[in-house]
C-alpha positions as CSV (number, residue, x, y, z in Angstrom):
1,X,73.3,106.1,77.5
2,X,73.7,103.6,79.7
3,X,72.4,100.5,77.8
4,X,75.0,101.4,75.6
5,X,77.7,101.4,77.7
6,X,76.3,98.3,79.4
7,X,76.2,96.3,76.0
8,X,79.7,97.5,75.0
9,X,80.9,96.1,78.6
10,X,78.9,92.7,77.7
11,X,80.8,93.0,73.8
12,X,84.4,93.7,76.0
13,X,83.6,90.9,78.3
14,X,82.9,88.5,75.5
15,X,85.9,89.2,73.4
16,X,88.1,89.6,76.6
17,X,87.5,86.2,77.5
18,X,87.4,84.6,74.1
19,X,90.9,86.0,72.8
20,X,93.6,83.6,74.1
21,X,96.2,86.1,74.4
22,X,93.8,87.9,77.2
23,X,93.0,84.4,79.1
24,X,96.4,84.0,79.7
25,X,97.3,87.6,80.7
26,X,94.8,87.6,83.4
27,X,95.8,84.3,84.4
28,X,99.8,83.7,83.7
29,X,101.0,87.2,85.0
30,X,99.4,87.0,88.4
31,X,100.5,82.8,89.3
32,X,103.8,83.2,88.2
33,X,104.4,86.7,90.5
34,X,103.3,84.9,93.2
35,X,105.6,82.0,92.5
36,X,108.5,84.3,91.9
37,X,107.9,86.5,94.8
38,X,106.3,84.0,96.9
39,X,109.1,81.3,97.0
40,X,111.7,81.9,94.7
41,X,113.0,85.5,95.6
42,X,114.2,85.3,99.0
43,X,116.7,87.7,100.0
44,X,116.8,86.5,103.4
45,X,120.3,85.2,104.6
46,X,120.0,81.7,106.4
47,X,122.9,78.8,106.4
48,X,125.4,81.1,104.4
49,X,128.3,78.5,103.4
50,X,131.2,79.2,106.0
51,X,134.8,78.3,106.2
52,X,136.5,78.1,109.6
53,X,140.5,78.3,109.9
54,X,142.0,78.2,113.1
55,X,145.4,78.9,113.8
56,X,145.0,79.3,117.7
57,X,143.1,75.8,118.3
58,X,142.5,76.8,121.8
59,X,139.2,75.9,124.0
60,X,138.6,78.8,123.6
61,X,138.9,78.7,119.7
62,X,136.9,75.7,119.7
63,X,133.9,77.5,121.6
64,X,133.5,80.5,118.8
65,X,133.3,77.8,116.4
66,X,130.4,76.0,118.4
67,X,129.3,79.8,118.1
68,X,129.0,79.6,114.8
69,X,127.7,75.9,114.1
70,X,124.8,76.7,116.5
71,X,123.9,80.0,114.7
72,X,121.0,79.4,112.3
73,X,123.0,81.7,109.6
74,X,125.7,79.7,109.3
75,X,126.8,76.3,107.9
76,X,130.5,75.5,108.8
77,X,131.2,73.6,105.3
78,X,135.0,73.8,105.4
79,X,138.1,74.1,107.6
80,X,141.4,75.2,105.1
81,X,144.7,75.1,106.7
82,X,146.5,77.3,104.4
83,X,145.8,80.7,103.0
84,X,145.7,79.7,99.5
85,X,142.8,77.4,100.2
86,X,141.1,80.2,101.8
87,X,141.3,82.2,98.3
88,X,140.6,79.0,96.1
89,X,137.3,79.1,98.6
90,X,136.3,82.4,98.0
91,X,137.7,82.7,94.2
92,X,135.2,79.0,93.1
93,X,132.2,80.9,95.2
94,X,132.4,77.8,97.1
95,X,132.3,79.1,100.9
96,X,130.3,82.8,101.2
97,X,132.6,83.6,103.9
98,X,135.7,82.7,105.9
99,X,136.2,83.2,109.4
100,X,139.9,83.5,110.3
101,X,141.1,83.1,114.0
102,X,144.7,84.6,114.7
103,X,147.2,82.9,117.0
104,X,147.2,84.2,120.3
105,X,143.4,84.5,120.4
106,X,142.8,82.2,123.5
107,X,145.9,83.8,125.6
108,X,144.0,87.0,124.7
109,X,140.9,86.1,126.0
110,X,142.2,84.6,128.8
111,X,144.2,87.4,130.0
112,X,140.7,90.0,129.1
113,X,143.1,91.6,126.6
114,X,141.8,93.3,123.2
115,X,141.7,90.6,120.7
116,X,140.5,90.5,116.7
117,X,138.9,87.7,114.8
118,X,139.1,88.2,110.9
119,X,135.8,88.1,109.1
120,X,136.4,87.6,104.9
121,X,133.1,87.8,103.1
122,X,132.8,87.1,99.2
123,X,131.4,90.6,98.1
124,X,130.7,90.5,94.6
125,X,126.5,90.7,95.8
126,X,127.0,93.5,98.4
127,X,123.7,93.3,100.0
128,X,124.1,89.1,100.9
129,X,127.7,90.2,101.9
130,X,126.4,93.1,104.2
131,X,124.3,91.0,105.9
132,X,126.3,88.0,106.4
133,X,128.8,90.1,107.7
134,X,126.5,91.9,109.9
135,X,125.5,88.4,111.4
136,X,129.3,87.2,111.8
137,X,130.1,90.0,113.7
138,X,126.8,89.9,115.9
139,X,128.0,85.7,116.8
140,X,131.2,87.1,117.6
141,X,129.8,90.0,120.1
142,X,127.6,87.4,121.5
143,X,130.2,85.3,122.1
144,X,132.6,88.0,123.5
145,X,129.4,89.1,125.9
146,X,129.7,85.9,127.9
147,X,133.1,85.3,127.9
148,X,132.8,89.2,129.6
149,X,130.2,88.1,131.8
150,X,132.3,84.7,132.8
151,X,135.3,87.1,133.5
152,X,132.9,89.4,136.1
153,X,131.5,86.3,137.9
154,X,134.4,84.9,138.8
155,X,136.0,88.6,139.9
156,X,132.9,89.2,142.1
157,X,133.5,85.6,143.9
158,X,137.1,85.9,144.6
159,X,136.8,89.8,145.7
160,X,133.0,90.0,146.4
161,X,134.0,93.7,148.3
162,X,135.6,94.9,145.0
163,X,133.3,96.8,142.4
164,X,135.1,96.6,139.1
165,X,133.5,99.8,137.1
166,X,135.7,99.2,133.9
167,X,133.3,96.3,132.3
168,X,130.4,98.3,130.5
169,X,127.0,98.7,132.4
170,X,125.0,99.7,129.0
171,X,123.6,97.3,126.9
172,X,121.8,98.0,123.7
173,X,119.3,95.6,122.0
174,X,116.9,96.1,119.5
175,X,113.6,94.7,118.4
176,X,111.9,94.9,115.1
177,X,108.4,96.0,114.6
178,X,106.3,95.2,112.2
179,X,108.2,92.2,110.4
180,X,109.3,90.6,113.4
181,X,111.3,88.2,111.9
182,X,112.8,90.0,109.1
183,X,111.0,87.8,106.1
184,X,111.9,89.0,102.7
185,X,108.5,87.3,101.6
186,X,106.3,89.4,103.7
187,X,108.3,92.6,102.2
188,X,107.5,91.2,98.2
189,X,104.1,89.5,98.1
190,X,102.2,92.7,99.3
191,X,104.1,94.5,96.4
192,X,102.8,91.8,93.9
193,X,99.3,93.7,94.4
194,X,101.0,96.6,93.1
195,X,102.5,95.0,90.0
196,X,100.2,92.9,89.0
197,X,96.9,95.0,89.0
198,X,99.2,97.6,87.4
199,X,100.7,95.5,84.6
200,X,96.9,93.7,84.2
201,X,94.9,97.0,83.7
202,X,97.5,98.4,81.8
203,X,98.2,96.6,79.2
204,X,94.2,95.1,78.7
205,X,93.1,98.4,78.1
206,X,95.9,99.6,75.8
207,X,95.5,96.4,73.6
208,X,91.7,95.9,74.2
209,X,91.1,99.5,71.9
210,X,93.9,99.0,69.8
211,X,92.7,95.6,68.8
212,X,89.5,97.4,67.3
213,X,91.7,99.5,65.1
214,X,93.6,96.7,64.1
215,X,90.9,94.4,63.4
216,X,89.1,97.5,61.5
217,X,86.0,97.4,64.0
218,X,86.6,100.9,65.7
219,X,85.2,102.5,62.1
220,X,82.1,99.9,62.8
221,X,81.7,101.3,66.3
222,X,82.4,105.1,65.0
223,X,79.2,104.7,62.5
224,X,76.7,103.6,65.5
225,X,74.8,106.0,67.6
226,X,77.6,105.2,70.8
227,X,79.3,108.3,71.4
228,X,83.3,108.7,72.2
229,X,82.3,109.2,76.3
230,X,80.2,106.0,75.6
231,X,82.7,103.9,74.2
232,X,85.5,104.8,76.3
233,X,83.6,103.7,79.1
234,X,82.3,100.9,78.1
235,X,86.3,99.6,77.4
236,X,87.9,100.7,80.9
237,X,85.2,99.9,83.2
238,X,85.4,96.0,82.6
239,X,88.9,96.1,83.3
240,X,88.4,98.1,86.5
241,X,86.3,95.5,87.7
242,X,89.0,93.1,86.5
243,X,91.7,94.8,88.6
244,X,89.6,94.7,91.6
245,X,89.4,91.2,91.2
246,X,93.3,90.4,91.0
247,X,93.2,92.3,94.1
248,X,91.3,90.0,95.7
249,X,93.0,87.1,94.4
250,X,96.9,88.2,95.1
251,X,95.6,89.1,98.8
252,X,93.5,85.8,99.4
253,X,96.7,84.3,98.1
254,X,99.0,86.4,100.1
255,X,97.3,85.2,103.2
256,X,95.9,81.6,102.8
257,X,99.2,80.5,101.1
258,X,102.0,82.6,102.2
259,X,100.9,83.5,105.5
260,X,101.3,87.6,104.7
261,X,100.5,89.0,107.9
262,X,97.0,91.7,106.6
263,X,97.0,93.9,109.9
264,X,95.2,96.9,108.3
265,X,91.4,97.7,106.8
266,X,90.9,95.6,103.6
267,X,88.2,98.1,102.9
268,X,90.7,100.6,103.2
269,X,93.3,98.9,100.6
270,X,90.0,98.2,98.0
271,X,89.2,101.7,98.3
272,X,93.0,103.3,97.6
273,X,92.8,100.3,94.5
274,X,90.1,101.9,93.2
275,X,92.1,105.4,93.5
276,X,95.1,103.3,91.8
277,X,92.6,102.2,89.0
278,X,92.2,105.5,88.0
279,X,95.9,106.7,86.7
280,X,96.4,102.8,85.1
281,X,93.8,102.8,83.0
282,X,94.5,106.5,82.1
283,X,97.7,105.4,81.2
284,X,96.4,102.2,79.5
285,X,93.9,104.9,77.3
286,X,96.9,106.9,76.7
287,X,98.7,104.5,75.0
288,X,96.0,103.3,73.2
289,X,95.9,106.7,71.4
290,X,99.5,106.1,70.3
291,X,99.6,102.4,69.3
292,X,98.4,101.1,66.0
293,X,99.0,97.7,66.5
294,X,98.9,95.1,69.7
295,X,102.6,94.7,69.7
296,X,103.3,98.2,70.5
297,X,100.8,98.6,72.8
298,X,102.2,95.8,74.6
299,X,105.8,97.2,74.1
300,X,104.7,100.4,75.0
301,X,103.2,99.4,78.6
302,X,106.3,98.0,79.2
303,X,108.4,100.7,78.1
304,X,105.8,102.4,81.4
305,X,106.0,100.0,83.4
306,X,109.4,98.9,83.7
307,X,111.2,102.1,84.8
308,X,107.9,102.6,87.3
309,X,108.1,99.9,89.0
310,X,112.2,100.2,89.7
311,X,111.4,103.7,90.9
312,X,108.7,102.6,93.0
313,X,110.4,101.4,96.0
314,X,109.7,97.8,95.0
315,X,113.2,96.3,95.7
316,X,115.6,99.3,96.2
317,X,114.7,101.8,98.8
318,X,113.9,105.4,97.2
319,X,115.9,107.0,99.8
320,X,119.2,105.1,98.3
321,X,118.4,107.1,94.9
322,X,119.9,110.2,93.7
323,X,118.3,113.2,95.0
324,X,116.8,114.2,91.3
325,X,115.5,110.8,90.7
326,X,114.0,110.8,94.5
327,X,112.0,114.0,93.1
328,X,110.9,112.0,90.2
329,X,109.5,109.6,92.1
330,X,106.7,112.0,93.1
331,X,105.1,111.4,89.9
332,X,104.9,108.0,89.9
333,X,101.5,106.5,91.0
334,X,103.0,103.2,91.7
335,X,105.3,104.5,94.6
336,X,102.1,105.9,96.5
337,X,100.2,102.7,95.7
338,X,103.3,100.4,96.8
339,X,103.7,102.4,100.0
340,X,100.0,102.3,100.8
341,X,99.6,98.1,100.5
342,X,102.9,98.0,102.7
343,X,100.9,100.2,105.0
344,X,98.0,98.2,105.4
345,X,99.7,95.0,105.3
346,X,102.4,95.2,107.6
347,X,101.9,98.3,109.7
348,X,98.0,98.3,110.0
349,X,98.0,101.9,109.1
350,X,94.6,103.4,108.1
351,X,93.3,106.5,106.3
352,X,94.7,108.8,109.1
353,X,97.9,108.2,108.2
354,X,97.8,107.2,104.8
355,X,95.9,110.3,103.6
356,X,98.8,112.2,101.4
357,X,99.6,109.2,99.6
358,X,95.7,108.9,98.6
359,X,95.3,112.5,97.7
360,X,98.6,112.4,95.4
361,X,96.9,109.2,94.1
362,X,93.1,111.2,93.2
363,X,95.3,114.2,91.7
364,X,97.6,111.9,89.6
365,X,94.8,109.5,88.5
366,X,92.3,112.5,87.9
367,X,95.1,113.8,85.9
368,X,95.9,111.2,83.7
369,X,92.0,109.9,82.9
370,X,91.2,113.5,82.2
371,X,94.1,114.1,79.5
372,X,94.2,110.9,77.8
373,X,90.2,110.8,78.0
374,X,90.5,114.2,75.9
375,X,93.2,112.8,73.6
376,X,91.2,109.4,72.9
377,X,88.4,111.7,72.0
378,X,90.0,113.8,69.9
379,X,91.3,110.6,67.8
380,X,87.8,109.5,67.6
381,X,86.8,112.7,66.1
């Protein structure tokens, strides 16, 4: 039995490697994730185009604006004097946002008297606009600290015998664990190991048996002494071993050229791969059982793999979902996979805590093997 299944690995190996269409999806899909994800998907919000109009022109004016031009997330790139400039701004896409100081602003401050800067941000992409917003507002209660600090100093040193209880004696400030510095790189790239050993195993073992029917070799094969168990192993197991290795590549990537941070057991994220292997190449058999032709396979692993992946957690939190899709969700292999390499990754989580995802991983990928091993048999037969 097993000579069999070790020549038909040798046979998939062969043919794998020879087709041109293979070579360059175990090749192309994998470099240009990592490209995409790697350097050119950056959701991170650093010198947003910002437009400054003054109508106080005070010192103290002038000193929010040094605010703002020493703030990382900000590039001061024009100063309008008239309200339809500010729109012209906004409307051309020109400036992202438009901080607008009223008149009376420095007399305000001065006198410690409540006092409003106007923050216009270009919403049309509400998640940059959220966040640049967020950062505006954080310069200006920055600023308005030490002005209220200034304020108390020089109270305590003309009445040192006077304790002013009206300034606030609670503070708030928060730290970030486990992406210190809030990358959107170190959020994608561990997700690439998701998609790619996903999409790879997928679709190569969809279009790997459905090329035998195509080519008319699968009636060849039927007439030999290899039995359906035989064959169907000998066609997934060569591209488990070929998901391990894009496992292996995307991480050694991940760390050597992007500088993921890997905190966790890498044994532990080879052995919840192996877990993951288990419902993509069910789901690779399945659709070779319903595919005549390497175009739908290939459409039909898409047609998978596209709505997945969005419901995975990828790139829009599953808690921001509607409740019935949230419940959906639980079926989806690639959210337990996604939320384990973000685990082990960033948090350095281990099996202790990662244990439910991995058991809903061994059920679903038992699951799926087990059905579409039966219907890939019964086609055989």
């Amino acid at each position: 039995m097993w000579e069999r299944i070790k020549e038909i690995i040798r046979k998939e190996y062969h043919q794998t490697l020879r087709d041109p269409r293979m070579r360059v999806l175990l090749i192309g899909p994998p470099l240009l994730q990592l490209l995409i994800f790697g350097y050119a998907v950056n959701m991170d919000v650093e010198n947003t185009r910002l437009a400054w109009m003054d109508q106080d022109r005070t010192p103290e004016s002038r000193e929010l604006l040094a605010a703002f031009q020493g703030s990382r997330y900000f590039q001061v790139t024009a100063i309008p004097p008239r309200e339809e400039d500010v729109r012209e701004l906004l409307d051309c896409g020109r400036v992202l946002a438009v901080v607008r100081v009223l008149p009376g602003f420095g007399r305000d401050v001065q006198r410690g008297n409540a006092t409003t800067v106007q923050v216009l941000v270009d919403g049309s992409n509400s998640n940059t606009a959220a966040i640049a917003s967020n950062y505006a507002l954080q310069v200006i209660n920055n600023f308005s600290a030490r002005v209220l600090a200034g304020q108390r100093n020089s109270r305590s040193v003309a009445a040192p015998q006077v304790v002013d209880t009206s300034d606030p004696v609670l503070v708030g400030r928060s730290r970030v664990w486990f992406n210190a510095n809030l990358k959107s790189r170190d959020y994608f790239v561990p997700g690439v190991v998701v998609n790619i050993i996903a999409l790879i195993t997928i679709m190569l073992t969809a279009m790997s048996i459905v090329r035998e029917k195509e080519i008319g070799t699968m009636e060849q094969l039927m007439v030999t002494p290899i039995r359906p168990i035989e064959l169907m192993l000998g066609k997934i197991l060569p591209f488990a071993v070929v998901g391990i290795f894009e496992v292996a590549l995307v991480t050694a990537a991940a760390l050597l050229v992007f500088g993921t941070p890997l905190r966790g057991s890498m044994l532990v994220l080879f052995a919840c791969a192996v877990l993951f292997l288990l419902t993509t190449l069910g789901v690779g058999l399945f659709i070779s059982t319903i595919s005549r032709t390497q175009q739908q396979a290939m459409m039909s692993a898409f047609f998978f793999f596209m709505p997945a992946l969005l419901l995975s957690g990828f790139a829009f939190p599953i808690r921001n979902m509607p409740l019935p899709v949230q419940f959906l969700t639980y079926l989806n292999p690639i959210r337990y996979f996604m939320e384990i390499v973000r685990g082990v990754f960033l948090k350095g989580t281990g099996i202790a805590v990662l244990w439910p995802q991995m058991a809903a991983l061994l059920v679903l990928g038992s699951l799926i093997l087990t059905l579409s091993s039966l219907r890939f048999r019964k086609r055989l037969d």
